[in-house]
LOLUM-123639 format. One line per field, with one value per atom (N, C-alpha, C, O): residue number from 1; residue in one letter; atom name; x, z, y. Coordinates in steps of 0.02 Angstrom, whole numbers, plus 50000, padded with zeros to 5 digits. Example, Ala and Ser with C-alpha at 12.3 -4.5 7.8 and 13.67 -1.06 7.14 Angstrom:
<atoms>
seq = (1 / 1 / 1 / 1 / 2 / 2 / 2 / 2)
type = (a / a / a / a / s / s / s / s)
atom = (N / CA / C / O / N / CA / C / O)
px = (50660 / 50615 / 50660 / 50712 / 50642 / 50684 / 50645 / 50670)
pz = (50390 / 50390 / 50390 / 50423 / 50354 / 50357 / 50394 / 50402)
py = (49716 / 49775 / 49835 / 49834 / 49888 / 49947 / 50002 / 50057)
</atoms>
This chain:
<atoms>
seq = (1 / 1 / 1 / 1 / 2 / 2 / 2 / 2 / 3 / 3 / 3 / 3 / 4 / 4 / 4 / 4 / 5 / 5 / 5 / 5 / 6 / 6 / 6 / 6 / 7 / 7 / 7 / 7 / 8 / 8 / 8 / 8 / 9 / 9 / 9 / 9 / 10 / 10 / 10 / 10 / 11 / 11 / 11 / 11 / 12 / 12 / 12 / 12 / 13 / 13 / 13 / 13 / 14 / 14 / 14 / 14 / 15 / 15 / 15 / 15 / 16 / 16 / 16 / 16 / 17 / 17 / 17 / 17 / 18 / 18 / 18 / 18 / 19 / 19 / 19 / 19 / 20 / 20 / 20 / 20 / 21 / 21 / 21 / 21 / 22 / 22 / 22 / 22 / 23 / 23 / 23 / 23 / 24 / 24 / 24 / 24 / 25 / 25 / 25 / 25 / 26 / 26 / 26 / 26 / 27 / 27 / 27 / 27 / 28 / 28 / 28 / 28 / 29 / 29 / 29 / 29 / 30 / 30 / 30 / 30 / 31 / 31 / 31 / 31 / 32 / 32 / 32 / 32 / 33 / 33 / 33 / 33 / 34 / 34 / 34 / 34 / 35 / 35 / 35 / 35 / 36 / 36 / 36 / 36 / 37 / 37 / 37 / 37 / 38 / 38 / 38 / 38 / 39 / 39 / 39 / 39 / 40 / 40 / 40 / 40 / 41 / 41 / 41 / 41 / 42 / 42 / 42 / 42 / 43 / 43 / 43 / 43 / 44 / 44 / 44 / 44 / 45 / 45 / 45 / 45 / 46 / 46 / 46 / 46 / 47 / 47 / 47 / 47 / 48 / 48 / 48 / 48 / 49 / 49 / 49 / 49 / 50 / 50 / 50 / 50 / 51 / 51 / 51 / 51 / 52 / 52 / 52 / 52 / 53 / 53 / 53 / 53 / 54 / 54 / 54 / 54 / 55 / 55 / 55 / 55 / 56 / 56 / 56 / 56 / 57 / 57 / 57 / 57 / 58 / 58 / 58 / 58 / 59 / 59 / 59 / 59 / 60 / 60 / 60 / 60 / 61 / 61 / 61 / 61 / 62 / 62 / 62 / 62 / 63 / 63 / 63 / 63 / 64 / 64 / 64 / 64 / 65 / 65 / 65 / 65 / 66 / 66 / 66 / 66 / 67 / 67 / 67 / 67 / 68 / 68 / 68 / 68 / 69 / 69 / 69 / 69 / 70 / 70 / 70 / 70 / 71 / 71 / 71 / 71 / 72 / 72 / 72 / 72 / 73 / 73 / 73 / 73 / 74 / 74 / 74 / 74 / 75 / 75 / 75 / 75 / 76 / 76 / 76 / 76 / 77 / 77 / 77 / 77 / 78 / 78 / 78 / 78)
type = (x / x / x / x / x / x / x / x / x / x / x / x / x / x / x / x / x / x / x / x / x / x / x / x / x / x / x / x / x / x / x / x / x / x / x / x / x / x / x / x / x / x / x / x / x / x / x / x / x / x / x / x / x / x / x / x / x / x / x / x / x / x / x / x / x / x / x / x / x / x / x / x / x / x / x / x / x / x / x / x / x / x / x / x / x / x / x / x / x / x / x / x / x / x / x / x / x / x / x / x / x / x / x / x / x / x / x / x / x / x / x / x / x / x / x / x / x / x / x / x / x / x / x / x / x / x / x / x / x / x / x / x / x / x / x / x / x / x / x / x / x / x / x / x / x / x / x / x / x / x / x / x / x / x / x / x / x / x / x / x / x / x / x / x / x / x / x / x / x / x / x / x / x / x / x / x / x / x / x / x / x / x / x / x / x / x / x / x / x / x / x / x / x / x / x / x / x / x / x / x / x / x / x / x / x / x / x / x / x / x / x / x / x / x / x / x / x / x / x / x / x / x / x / x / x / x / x / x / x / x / x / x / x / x / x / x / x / x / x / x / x / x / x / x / x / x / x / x / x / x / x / x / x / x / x / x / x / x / x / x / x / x / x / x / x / x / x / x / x / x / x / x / x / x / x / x / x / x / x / x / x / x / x / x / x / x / x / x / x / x / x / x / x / x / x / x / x / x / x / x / x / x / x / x / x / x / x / x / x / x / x / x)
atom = (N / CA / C / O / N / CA / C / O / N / CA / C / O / N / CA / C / O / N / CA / C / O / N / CA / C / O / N / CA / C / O / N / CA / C / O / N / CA / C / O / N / CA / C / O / N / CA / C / O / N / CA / C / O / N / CA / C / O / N / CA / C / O / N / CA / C / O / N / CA / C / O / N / CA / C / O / N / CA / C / O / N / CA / C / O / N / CA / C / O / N / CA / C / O / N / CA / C / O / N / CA / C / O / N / CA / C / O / N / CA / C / O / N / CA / C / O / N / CA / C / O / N / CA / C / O / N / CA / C / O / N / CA / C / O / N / CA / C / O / N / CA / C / O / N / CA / C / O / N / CA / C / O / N / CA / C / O / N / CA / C / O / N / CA / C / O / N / CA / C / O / N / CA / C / O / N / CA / C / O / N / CA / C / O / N / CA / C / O / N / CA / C / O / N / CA / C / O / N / CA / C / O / N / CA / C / O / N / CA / C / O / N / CA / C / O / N / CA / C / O / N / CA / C / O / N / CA / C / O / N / CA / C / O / N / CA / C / O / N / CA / C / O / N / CA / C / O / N / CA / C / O / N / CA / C / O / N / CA / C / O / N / CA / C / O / N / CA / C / O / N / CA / C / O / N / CA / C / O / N / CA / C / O / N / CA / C / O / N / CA / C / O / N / CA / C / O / N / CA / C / O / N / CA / C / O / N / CA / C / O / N / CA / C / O / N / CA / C / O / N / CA / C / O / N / CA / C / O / N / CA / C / O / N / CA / C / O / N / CA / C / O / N / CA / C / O / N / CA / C / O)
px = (50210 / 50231 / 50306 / 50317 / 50362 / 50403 / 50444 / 50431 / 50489 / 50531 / 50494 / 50524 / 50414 / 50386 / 50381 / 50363 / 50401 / 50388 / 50344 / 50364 / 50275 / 50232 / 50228 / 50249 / 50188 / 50182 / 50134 / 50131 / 50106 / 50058 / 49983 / 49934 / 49980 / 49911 / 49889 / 49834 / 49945 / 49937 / 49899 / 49844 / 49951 / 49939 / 49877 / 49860 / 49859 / 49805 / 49723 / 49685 / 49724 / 49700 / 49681 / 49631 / 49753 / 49722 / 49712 / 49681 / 49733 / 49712 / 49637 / 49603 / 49627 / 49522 / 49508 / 49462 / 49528 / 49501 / 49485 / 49433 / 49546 / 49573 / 49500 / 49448 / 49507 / 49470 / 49392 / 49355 / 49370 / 49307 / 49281 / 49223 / 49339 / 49340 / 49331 / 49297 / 49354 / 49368 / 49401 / 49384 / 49468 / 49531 / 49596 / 49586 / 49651 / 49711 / 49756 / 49764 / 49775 / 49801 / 49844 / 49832 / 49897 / 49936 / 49870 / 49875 / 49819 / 49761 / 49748 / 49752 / 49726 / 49671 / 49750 / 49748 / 49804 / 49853 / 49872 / 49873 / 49884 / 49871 / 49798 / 49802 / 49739 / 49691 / 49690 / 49664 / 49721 / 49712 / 49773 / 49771 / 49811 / 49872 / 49835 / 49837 / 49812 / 49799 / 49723 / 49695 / 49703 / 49640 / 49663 / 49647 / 49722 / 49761 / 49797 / 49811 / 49815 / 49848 / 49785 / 49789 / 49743 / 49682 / 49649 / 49621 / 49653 / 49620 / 49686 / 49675 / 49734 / 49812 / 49789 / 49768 / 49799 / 49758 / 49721 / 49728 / 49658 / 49587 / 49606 / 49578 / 49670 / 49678 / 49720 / 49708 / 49766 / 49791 / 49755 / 49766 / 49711 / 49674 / 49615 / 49581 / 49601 / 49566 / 49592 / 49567 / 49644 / 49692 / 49695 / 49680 / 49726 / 49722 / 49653 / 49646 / 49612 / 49543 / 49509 / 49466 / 49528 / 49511 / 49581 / 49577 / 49636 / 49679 / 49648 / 49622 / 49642 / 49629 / 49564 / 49564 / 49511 / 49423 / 49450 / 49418 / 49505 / 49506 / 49532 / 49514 / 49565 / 49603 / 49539 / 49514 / 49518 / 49453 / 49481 / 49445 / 49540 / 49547 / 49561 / 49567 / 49582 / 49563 / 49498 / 49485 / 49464 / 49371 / 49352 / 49300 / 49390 / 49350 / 49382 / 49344 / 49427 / 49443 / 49410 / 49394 / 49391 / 49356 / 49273 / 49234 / 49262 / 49198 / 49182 / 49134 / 49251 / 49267 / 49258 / 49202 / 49291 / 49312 / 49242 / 49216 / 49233 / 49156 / 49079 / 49030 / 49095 / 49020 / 49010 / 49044 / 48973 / 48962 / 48897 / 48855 / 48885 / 48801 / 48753 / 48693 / 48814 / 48762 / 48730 / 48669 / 48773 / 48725 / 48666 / 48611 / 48675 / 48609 / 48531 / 48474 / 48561 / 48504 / 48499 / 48469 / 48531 / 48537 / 48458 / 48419 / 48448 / 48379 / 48365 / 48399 / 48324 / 48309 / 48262 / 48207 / 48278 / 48246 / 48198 / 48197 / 48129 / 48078 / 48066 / 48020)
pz = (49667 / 49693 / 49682 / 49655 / 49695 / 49706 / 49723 / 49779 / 49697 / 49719 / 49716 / 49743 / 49686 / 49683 / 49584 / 49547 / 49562 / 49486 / 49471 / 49458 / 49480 / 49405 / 49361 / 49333 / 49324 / 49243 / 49236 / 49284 / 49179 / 49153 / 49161 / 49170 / 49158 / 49165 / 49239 / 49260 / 49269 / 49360 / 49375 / 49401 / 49347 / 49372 / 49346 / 49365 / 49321 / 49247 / 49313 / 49343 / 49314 / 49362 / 49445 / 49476 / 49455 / 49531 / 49529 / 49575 / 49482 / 49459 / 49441 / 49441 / 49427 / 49409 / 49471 / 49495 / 49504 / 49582 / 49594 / 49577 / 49632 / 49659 / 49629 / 49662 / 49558 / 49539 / 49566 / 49587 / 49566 / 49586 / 49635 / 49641 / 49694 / 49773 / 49763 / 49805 / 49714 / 49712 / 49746 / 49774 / 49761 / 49810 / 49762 / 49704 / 49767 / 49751 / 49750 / 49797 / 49684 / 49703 / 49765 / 49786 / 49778 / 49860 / 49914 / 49933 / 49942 / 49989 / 49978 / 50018 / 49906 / 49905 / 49930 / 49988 / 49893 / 49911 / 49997 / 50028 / 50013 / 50109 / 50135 / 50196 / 50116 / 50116 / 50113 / 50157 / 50055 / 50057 / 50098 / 50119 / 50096 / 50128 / 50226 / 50262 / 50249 / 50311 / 50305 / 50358 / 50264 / 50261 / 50275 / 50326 / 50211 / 50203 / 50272 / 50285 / 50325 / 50379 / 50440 / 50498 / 50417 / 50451 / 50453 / 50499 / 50387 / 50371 / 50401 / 50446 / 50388 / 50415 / 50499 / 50519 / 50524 / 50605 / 50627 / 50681 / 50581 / 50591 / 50590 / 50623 / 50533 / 50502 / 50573 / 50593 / 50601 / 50647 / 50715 / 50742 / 50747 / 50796 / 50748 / 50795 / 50716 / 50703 / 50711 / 50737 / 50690 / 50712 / 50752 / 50759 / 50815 / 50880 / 50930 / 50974 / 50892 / 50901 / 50905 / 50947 / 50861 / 50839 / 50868 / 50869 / 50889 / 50917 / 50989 / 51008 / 51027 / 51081 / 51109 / 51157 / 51056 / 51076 / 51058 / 51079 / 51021 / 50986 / 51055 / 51055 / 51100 / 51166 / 51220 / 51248 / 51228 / 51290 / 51339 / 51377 / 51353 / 51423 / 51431 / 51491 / 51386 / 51388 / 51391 / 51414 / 51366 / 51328 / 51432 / 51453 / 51473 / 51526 / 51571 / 51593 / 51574 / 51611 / 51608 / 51654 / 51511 / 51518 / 51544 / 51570 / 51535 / 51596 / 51666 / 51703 / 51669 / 51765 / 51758 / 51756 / 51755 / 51743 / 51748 / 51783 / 51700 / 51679 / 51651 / 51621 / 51674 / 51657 / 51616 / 51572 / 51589 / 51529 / 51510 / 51511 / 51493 / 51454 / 51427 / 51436 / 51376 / 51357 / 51428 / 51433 / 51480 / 51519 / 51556 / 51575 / 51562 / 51581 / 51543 / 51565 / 51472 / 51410 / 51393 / 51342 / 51436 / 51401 / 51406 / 51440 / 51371 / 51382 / 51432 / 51419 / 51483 / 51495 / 51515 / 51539 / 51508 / 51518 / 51543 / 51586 / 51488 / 51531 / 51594 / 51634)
py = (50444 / 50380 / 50372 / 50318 / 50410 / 50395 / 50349 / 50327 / 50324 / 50267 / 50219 / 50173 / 50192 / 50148 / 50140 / 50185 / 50075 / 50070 / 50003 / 49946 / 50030 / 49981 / 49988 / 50039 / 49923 / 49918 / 50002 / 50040 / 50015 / 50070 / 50034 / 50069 / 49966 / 49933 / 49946 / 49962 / 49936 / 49922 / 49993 / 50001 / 50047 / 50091 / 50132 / 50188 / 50110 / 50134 / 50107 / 50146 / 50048 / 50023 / 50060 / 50076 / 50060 / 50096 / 50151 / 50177 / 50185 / 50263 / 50278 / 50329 / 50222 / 50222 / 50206 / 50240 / 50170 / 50155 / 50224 / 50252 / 50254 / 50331 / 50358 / 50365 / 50372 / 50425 / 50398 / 50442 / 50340 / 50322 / 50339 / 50358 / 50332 / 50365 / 50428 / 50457 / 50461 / 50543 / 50563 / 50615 / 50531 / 50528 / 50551 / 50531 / 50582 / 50592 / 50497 / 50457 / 50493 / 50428 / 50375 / 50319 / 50424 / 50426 / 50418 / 50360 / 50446 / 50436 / 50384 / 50338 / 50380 / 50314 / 50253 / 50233 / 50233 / 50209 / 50184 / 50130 / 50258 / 50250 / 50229 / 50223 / 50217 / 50176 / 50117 / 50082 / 50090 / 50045 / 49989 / 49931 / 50027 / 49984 / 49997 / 49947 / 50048 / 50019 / 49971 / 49957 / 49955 / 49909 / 49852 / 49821 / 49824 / 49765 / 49749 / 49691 / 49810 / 49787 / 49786 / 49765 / 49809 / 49758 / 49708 / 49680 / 49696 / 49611 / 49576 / 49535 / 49582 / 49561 / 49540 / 49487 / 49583 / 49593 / 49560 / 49532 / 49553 / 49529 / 49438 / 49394 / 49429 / 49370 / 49332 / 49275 / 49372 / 49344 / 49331 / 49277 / 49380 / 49367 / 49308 / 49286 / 49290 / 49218 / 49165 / 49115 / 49171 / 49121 / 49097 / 49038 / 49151 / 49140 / 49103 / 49061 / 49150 / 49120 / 49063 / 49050 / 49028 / 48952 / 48912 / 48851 / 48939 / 48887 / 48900 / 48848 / 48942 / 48947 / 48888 / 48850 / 48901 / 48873 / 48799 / 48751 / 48790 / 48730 / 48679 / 48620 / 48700 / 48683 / 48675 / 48724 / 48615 / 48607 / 48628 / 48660 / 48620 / 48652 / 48697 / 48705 / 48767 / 48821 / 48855 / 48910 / 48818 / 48807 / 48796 / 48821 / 48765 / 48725 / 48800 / 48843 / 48801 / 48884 / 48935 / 48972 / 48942 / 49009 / 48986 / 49026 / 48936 / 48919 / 48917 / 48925 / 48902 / 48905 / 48983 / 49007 / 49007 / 49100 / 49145 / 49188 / 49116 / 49174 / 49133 / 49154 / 49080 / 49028 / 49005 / 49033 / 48955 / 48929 / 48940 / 48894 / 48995 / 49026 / 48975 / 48968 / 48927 / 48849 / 48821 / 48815 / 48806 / 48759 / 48824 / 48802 / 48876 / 48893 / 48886 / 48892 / 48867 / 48869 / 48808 / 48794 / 48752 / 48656 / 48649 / 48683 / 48604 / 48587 / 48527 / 48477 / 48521 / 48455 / 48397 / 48410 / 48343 / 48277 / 48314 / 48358 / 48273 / 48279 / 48215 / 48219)
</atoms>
């Protein structure tokens, strides 16, 4: 780990990770850093997600667009 400096606890730590994986410390390292830039990813398309559905009239487009699945399943008046 070059040019990178933690405490001896830190590293003591992810070094038991590593070894748990049965990974070289650097792998397990590049593991986990592209995980973190997927939850990252995952975190921003939610975002987007819930601002988008949160907008009815985006909500009324993507119904115009491609249907609204609820009203084929509404229940009704007897």
């Amino acid at each position: 780990m070059a040019g990178i400096e933690i405490d001896d606890t830190t590293k003591a730590t992810l070094q038991a990770l590593a070894d748990e994986a049965g990974l070289p410390l650097e792998t397990y390292l590049a593991l986990v850093a592209e995980e973190k830039q997927r939850e990252r990813a995952l975190a921003a398309g939610a975002e987007a997600f819930r601002r988008v559905t949160g907008d009815p009239a985006t909500v009324a487009a993507f119904d115009a667009e491609f249907g609204n699945p609820m009203a084929k399943h509404a229940p009704r008046a007897a």
